[in-house]
C-alpha positions, 0 to 999 in steps of 0.5 A: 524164851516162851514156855507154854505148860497145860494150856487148856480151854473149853467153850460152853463145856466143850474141851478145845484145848486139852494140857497143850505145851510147848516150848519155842526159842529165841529166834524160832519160826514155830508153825502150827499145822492142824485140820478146822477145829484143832484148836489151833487159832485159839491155842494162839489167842490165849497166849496173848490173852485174847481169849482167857485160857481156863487153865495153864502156865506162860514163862515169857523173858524170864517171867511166868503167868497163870493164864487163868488169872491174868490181871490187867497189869499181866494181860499188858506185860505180855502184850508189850512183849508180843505182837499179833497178826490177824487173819483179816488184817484188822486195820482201822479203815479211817487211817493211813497205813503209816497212822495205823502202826503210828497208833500203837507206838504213840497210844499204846507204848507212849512212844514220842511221835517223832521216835514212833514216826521213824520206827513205823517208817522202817517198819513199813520200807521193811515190807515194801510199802514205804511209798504207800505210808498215805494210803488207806486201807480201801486203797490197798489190796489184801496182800497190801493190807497183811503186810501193813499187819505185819509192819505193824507188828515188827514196829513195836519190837516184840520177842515174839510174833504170832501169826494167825492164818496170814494168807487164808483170806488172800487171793493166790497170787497174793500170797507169795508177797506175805510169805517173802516177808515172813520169810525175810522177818525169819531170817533176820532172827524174829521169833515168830509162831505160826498157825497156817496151812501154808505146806512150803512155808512149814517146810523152807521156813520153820525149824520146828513144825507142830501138828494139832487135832482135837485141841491136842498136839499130836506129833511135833518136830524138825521138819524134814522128820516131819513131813518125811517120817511122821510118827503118828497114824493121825498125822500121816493122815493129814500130811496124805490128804493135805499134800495131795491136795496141794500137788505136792510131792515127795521130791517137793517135799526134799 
C-alpha cells in the first residue's frame, strides 16, 4: 500500500537522508527507531510533503509520485490519503477539541458539517474524550491534547498514519493513555508508521521494527529478530545503550 524508493534529502549540502526505501503494508504498524539526527522525523515529513524530498519515488493506493516534483495537485492526493501527528499536538488554541477535527473535515475535505459532526464525534469517543468535545486546549493536559491529535487523525480516514514522536513532550504518566490508543488503533487494522523511542510500543506493537542512523536504514525486520538477534554492530549498539537506559531486560524484551 505505500512503497517508499531512494528518498534522499539534504539540508545546506548536508546529506540527512541517503537512497532510504521501505515498503509498509495494508494494516502494518511500521516504528522507526534511531538516536537524534537519524534522519527519522524528516524521513517521515517528506512523505507527506512536509519537507520537499530532493530525490525519491512514493507508490501510495496504486499511484506513484516523484517526491522531487510534487504539484499542488500530488502534494493534496497524498495529503487526502495520510494523516499526521505531531510531536507537540499542533491544535489551534482558539478551538475546542470537537472544532479542531471538525476543521479538517468541513475546510479541507469539503465534507458537509453534520456528515463531519458525526465522524469527529466518533473520532473523539474513539480516544476517550467525547465528554471533552468543548473544551479548549489550555483546558486539556498534554496527553489530552495528543489524543485530540490523533482523533483528528482517525477522523478523516486515511490509509496511513504517520506518527512523529507522539509521546516525546508528554509527561511519564501521560504516556501510557497515548499509546493505549495507538495500541487500540493497531488492532482495529490502521496502517500507521511510527518514529518513537517507545522501546514496549516497538516490541508488543509493531509487526516490523526499522532502525536508522546517519540518514540510512541500518537493520530492519519482525521484532522479536529485532530486538533478540540483531544483525548489525550499530544496532546492537543502540538496542545496549537504549535498553540499558530503560531498565529493560531480556526477559522483558520475551
Amino acid at each position: 500500500m505505500l512503497d517508499i524508493k531512494n528518498l534522499s534529502k539534504q539540508f545546506d549540502g548536508k546529506t540527512v537522508l541517503e537512497d532510504v526505501s521501505l515498503t509498509v503494508g495494508k494494516g502494518d504498524v511500521v516504528v522507526i527507531l534511531g538516536p537524534s539526527g537519524s534522519g527519522k522525523t524528516t524521513f517521515l515529513r517528506c512523505l507527506n510533503h512536509l519537507e520537499k524530498a530532493d530525490q525519491g519515488q512514493l507508490t501510495l493506493d496504486g499511484h506513484s509520485y516523484d517526491l522531487a516534483s510534487l504539484n499542488r495537485k500530488e502534494v493534496l492526493d497524498i495529503r487526502q490519503k495520510t494523516a499526521f501527528v505531531f510531536q507537540h499536538y499542533n491544535l489551534f488554541a482558539n478551538k475546542t477539541a470537537l472544532e479542531n477535527i471538525l476543521e479538517g473535515l468541513v475546510i479541507a475535505r469539503k465534507i458537509p458539517k453534520a456528515e463531519a459532526e458525526k465522524t469527529a464525534l466518533e473520532a473523539l469517543e474513539k480516544v476517550g474524550l467525547l465528554s471533552h468535545k468543548d473544551y479548549y486546549p489550555k483546558q486539556l493536559s498534554g496527553g489530552q491534547q495528543q489524543r485530540i491529535g490523533i482523533a483528528r487523525a482517525i477522523a478523516v480516514k486515511p490509509d496511513v498514519i504517520f506518527f512523529d514522536e507522539p509521546t516525546s513532550a508528554l509527561d511519564p504518566e501521560l504516556i501510557g493513555d497515548v499509546l493505549g490508543v495507538m495500541k487500540q488503533l493497531a488492532q482495529d487494522g490502521v496502517t500507521m508508521v511510527v518514529v518513537t523511542h517507545e522501546m514496549s510500543f516497538a516490541r508488543d506493537v509493531a509487526n516490523h521494527v526499522v532502525f536508522m542512523d546517519g540518514g540510512h536504514i541500518i537493520e530492519e525486520g519482525a521484532p522479536r529478530e529485532f530486538f533478540l538477534r540483531p544483525k548489525e554492530e550499530r544496532t546492537r549498539r543502540f538496542l545496549a545503550r537504549i535498553l540499558s537506559d530503560d531498565s529493560y531486560s531480556v526477559n522483558y524484551i520475551l
